[in-house]
The first five atom37 places (N, CA, C, CB, O) and aatype in JSON, in Angstrom:
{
  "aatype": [20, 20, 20, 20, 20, 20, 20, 20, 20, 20, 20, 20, 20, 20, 20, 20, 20, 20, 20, 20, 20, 20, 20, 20, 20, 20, 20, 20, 20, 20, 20, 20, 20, 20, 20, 20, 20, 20, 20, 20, 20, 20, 20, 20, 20, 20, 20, 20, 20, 20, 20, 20, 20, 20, 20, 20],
  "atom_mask": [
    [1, 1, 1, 1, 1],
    [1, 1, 1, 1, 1],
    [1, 1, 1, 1, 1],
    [1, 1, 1, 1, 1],
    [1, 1, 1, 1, 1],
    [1, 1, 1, 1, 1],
    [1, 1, 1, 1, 1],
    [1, 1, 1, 1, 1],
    [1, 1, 1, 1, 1],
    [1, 1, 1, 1, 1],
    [1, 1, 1, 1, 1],
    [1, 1, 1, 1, 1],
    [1, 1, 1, 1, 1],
    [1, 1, 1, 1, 1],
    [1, 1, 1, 1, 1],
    [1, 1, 1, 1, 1],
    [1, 1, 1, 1, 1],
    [1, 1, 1, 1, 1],
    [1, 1, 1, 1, 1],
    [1, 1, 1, 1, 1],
    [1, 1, 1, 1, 1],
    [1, 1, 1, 1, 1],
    [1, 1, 1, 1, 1],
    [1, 1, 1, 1, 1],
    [1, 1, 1, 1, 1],
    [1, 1, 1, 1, 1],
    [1, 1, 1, 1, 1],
    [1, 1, 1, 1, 1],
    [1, 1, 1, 1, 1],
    [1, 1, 1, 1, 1],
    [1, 1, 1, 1, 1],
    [1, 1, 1, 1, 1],
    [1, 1, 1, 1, 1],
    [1, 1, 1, 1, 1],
    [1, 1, 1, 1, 1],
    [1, 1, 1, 1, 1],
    [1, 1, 1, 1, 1],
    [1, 1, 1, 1, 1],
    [1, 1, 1, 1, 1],
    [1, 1, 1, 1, 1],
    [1, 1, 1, 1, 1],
    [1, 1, 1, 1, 1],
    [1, 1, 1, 1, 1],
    [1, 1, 1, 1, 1],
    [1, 1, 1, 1, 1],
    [1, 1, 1, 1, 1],
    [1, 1, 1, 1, 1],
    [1, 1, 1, 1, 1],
    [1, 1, 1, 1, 1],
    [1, 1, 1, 1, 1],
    [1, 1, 1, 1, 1],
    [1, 1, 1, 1, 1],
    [1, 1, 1, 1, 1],
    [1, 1, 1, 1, 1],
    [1, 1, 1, 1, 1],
    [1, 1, 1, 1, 1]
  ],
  "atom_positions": [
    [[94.77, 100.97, 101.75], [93.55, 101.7, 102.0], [93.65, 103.02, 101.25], [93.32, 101.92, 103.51], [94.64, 103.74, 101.38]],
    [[92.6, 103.35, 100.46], [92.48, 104.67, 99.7], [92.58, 105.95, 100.95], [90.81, 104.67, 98.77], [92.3, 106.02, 102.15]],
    [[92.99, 106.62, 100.23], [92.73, 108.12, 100.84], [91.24, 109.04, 101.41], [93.22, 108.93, 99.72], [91.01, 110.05, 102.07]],
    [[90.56, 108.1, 100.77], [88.8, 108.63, 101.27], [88.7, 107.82, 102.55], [87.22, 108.08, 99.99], [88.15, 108.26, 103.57]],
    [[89.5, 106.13, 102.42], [89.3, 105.7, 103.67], [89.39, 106.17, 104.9], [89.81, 104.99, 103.74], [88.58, 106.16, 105.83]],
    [[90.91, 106.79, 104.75], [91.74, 107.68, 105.8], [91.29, 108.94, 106.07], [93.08, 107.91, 105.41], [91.58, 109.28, 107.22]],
    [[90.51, 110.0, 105.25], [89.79, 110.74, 105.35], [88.12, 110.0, 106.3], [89.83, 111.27, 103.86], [87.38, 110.93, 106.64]],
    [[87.83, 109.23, 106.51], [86.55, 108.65, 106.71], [87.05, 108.3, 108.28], [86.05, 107.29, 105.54], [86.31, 108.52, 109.24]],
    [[88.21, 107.8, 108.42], [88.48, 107.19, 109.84], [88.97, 108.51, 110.65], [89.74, 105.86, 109.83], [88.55, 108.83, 111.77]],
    [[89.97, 109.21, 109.84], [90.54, 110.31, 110.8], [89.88, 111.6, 111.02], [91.8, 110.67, 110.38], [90.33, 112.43, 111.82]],
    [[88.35, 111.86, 110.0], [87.88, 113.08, 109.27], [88.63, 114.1, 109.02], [86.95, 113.61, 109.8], [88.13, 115.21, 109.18]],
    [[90.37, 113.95, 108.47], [91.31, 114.87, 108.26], [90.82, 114.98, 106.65], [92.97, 114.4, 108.68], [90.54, 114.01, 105.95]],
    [[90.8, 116.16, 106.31], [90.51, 116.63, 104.75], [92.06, 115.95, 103.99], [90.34, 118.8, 104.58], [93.17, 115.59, 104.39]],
    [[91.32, 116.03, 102.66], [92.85, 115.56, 101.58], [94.19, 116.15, 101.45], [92.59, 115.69, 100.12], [95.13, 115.55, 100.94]],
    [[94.29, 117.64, 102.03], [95.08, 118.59, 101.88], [95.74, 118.24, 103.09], [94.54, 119.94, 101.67], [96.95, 118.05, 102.94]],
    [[95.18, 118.06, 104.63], [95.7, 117.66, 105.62], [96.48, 116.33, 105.58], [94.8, 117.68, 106.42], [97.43, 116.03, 106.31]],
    [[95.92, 115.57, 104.61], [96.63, 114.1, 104.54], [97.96, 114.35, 103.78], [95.64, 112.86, 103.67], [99.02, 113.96, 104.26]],
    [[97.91, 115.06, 102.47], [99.37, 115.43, 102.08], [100.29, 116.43, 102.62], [99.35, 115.78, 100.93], [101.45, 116.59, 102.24]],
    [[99.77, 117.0, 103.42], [100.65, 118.01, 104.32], [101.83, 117.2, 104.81], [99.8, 118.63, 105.68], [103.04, 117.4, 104.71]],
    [[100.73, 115.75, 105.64], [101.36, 115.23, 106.85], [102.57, 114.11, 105.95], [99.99, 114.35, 108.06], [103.64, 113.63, 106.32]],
    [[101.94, 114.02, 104.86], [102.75, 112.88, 103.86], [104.33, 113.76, 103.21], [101.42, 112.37, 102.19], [105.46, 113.3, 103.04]],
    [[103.9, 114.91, 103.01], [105.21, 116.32, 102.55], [105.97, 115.98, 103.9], [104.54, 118.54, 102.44], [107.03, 115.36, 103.92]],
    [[105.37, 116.4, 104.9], [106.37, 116.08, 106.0], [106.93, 114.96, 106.26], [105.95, 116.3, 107.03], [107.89, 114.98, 107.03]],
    [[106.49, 113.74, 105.73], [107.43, 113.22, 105.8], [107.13, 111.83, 107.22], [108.51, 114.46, 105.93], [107.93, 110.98, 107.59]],
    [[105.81, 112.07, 107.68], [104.74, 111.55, 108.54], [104.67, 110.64, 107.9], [103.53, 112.17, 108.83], [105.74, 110.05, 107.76]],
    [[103.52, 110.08, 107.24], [103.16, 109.25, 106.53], [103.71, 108.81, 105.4], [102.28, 109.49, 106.37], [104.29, 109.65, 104.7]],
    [[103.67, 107.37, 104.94], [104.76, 107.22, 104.03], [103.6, 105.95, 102.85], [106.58, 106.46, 105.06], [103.97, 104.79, 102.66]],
    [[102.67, 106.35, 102.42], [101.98, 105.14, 101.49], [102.42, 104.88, 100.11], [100.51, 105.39, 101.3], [102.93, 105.69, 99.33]],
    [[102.16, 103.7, 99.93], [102.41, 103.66, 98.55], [101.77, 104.04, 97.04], [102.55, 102.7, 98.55], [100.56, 104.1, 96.85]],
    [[102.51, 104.23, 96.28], [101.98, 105.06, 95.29], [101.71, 103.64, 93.48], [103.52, 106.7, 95.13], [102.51, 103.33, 92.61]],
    [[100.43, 103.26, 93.68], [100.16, 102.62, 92.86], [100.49, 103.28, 91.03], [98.82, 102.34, 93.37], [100.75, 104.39, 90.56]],
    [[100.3, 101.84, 90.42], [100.99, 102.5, 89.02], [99.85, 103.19, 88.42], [101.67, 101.31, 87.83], [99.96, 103.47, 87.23]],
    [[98.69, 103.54, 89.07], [97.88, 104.45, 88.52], [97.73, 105.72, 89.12], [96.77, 103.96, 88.4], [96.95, 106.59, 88.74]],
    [[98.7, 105.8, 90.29], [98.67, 107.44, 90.87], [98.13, 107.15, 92.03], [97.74, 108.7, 90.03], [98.49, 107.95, 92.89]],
    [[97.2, 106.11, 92.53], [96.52, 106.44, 94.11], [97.75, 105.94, 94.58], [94.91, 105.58, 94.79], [98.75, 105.42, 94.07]],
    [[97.18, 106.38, 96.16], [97.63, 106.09, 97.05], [97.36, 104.74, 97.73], [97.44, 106.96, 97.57], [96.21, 104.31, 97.75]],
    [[98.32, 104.08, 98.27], [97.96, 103.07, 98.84], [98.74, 103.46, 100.43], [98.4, 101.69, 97.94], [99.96, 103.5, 100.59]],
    [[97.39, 103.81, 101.81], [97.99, 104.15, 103.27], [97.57, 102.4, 103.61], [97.01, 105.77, 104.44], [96.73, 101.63, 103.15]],
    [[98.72, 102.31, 104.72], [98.66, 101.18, 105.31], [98.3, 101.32, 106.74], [99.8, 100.55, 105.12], [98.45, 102.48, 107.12]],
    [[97.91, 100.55, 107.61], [97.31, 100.58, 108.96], [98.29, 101.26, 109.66], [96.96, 99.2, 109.6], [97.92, 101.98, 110.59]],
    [[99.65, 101.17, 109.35], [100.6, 101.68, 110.12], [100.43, 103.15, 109.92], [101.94, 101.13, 109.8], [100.51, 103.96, 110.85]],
    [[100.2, 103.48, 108.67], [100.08, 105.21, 108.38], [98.98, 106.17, 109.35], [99.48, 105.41, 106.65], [99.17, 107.07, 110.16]],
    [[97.33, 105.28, 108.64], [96.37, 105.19, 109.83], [96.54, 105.62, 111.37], [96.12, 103.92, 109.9], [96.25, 106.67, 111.94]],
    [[97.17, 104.31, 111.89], [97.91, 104.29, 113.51], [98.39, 105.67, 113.62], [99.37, 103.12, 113.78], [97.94, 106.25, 114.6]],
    [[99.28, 106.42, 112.8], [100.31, 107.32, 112.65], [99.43, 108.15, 113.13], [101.05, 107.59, 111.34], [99.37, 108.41, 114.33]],
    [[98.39, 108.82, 111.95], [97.56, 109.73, 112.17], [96.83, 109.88, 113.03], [97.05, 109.85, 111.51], [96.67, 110.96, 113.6]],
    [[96.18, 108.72, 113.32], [95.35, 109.03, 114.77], [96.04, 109.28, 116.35], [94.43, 107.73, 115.0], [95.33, 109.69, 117.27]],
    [[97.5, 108.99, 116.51], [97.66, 108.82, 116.96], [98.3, 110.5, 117.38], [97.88, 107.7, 116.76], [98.33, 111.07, 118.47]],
    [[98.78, 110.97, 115.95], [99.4, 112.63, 115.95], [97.99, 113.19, 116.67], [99.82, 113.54, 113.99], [98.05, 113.74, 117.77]],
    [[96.63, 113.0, 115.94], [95.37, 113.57, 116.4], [95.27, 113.72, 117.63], [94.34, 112.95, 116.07], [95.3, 114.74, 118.32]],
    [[95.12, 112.44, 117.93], [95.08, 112.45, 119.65], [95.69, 113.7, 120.68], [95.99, 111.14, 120.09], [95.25, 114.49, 121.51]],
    [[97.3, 113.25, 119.92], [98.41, 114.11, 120.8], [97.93, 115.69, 120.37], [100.33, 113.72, 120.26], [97.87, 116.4, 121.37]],
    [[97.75, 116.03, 119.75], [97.2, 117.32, 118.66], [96.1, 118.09, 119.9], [96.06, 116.53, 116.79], [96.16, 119.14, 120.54]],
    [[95.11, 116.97, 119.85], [94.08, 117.65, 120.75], [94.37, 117.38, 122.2], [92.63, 117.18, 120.44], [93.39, 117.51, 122.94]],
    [[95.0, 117.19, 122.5], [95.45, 116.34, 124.19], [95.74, 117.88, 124.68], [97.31, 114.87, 124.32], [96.31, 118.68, 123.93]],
    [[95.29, 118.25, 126.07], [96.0, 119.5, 126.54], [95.72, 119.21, 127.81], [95.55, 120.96, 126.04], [96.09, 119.97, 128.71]]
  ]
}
């Protein structure tokens, strides 16, 4: 899944998605043309930090 996808499901901006990928969070693959390829598991990841993020 592209990075607009993951931006579209999580509404986390592009800068937020590589933050979480620098850290070491998310782990997608990197096609031989430079995108990204996130997998459902990455997805799962993020929504799931979100959740906990806003949970109080």
């Amino acid at each position: 899944m592209l990075r607009s996808e993951i931006q579209k499901e999580t509404g986390l901006t592009r800068k937020a998605i590589e933050y979480y990928e620098d850290k070491g969070l998310i782990h997608p693959q990197k096609s031989e043309n430079g995108y990204r390829d996130y997998s459902t598991k990455d997805l799962e990841i993020l929504k799931r930090y979100l959740y906990l993020e806003n949970w109080e």
